[in-house]
C-alpha positions as CSV (number, residue, x, y, z in Angstrom):
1,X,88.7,75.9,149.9
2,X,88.2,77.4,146.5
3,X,87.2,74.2,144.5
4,X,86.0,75.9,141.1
5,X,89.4,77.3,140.3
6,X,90.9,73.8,140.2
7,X,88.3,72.8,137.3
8,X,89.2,75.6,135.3
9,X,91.7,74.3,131.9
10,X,93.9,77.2,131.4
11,X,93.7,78.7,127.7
12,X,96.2,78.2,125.3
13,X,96.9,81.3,123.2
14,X,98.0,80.9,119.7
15,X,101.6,82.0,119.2
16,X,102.2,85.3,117.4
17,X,103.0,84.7,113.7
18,X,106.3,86.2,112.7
19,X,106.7,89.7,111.3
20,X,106.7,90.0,107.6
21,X,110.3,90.6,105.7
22,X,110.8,93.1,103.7
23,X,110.7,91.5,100.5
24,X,106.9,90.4,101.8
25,X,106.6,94.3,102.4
26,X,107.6,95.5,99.4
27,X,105.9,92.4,97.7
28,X,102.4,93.8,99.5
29,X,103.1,97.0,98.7
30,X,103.6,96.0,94.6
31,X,100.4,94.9,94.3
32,X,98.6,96.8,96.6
33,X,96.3,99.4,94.5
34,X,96.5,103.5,94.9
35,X,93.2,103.4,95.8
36,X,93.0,100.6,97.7
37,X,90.8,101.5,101.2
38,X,93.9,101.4,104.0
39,X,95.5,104.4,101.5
40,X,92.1,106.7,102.0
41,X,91.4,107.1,105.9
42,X,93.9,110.7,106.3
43,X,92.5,113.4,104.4
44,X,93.8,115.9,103.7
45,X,92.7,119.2,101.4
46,X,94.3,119.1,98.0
47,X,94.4,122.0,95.4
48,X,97.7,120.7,93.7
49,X,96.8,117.8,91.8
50,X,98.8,116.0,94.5
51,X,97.9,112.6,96.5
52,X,94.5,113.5,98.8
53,X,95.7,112.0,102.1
54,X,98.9,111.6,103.9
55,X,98.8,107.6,103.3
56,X,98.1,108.3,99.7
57,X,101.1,111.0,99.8
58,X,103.2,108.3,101.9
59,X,101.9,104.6,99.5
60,X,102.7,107.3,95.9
61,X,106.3,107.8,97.7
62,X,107.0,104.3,98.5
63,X,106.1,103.2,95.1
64,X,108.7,105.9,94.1
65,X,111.3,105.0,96.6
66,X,111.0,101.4,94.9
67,X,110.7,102.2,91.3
68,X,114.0,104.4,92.2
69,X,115.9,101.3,94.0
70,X,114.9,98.9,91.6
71,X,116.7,101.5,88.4
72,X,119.2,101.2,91.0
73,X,119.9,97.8,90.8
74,X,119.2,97.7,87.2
75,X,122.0,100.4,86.9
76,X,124.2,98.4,89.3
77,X,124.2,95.1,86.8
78,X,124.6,97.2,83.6
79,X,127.9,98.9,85.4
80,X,128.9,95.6,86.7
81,X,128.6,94.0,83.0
82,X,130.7,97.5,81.7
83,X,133.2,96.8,83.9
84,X,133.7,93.6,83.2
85,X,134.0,94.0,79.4
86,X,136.4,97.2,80.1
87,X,139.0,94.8,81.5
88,X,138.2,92.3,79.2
89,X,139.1,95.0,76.2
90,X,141.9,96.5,79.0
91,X,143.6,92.9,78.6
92,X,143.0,91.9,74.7
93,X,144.6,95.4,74.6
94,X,147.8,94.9,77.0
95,X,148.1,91.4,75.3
96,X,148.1,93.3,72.2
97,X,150.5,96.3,72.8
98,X,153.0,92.9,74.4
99,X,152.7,91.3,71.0
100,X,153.3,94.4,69.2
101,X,156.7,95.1,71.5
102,X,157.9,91.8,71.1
103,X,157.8,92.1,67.4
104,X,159.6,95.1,67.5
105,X,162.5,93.7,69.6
């Protein structure tokens, strides 16, 4: 009989923390520096004034991909707001152009 496995008190592991969400990503990424360490372990020659490693090439081209969305969204509200003062006009001017015929019936 194996008496020393019967004293042993099993471990218990920590549970995995959850996986970041995107908007912690991007968040981490926003303040993240281009020079910060984890962006300088790939290098890779550079002649054209371009990034000097592929993480450098690949943190300068998320940056971009964000700036980019976030003109996006920017755009999106400003078209949204156009719109919306289009129809506004679009009515004033139907309510108008009714007035206008019923005056000269």
């Amino acid at each position: 009989m194996n008496m020393a496995s019967k004293g042993k008190k099993k471990m218990v592991l920590p549970t995995r923390p959850d996986l970041p969400s995107v908007d912690q990503i991007i968040e981490d990424i926003n303040r993240a520096e281009s020079n910060d360490p984890v962006f300088k372990f790939l290098q890779i020659p550079n002649e054209a004034g371009l990034p000097t490693n592929e993480a450098e090439a690949r943190y300068v081209q998320s940056r971009h991909y964000l700036e980019l969305n976030e003109r996006l969204q920017e755009a999106r509200i400003d078209l949204t707001r156009r719109r919306d003062e289009l129809r506004m006009v679009g009515e004033s001017l139907e309510q108008s152009v009714a007035a206008v015929k019923g005056r000269a019936l």
